[in-house]
N, C-alpha and C positions, 0 to 999 in steps of 0.2 A: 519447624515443628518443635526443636529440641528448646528451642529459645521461649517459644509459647508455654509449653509443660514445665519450664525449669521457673520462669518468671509467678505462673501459679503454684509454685512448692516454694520457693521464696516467701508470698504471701502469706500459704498457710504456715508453716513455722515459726512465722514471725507473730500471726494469731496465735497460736499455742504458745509464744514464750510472752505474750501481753498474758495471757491468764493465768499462764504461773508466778507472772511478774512480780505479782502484791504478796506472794506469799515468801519470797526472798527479803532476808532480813539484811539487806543491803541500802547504803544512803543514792536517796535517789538518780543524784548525779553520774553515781557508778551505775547503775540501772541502765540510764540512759546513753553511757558510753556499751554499756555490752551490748545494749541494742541495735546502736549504729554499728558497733564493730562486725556484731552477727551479720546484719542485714548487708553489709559490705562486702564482707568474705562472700557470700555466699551470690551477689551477685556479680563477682569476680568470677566465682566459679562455674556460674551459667554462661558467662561473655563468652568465657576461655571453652568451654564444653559444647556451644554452639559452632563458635568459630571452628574449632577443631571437626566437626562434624562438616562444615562446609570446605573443607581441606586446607584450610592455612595452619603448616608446622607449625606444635606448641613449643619446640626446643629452644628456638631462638627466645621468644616472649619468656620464658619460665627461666632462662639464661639473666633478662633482663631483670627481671623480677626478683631473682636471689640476689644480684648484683647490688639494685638499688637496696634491699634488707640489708645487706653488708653496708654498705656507705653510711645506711640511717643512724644502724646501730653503731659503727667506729665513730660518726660527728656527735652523737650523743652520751658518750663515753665517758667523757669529761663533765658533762654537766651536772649539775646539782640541785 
């Protein structure tokens, strides 16, 4: 159920951020990254907010998750 309700909230937010989309004075490539990004995060957040509902600990997963955001960022560090 929580996966079904979160999956249509997904949707509509992503409708509302296409019709605010054209009024953002951004180049469209960045548009199309914050879009992905949005629509990413947020189905990350339904996976993790269903799974959690069906009982599998978030501590470990959200462990792993800050872990690989450290890795990404220290091998990116250096780049230019």
């Amino acid at each position: 159920m929580a996966l079904a309700v979160g999956l249509f909230l997904v949707h509509w937010v992503m409708k509302l951020f296409e019709r605010y989309e054209a009024k953002m004075k951004l180049e469209p490539t960045l548009r199309g990254f914050i879009k992905n990004l949005i629509r990413i995060l947020l189905y990350v957040i339904v996976i993790m907010t269903a799974a959690n509902t069906m009982g599998i600990p978030m501590t470990s997963i959200i462990t792993l998750l800050g872990s690989a955001g450290v890795a990404i960022s220290l091998a990116m560090q250096g780049a230019r």
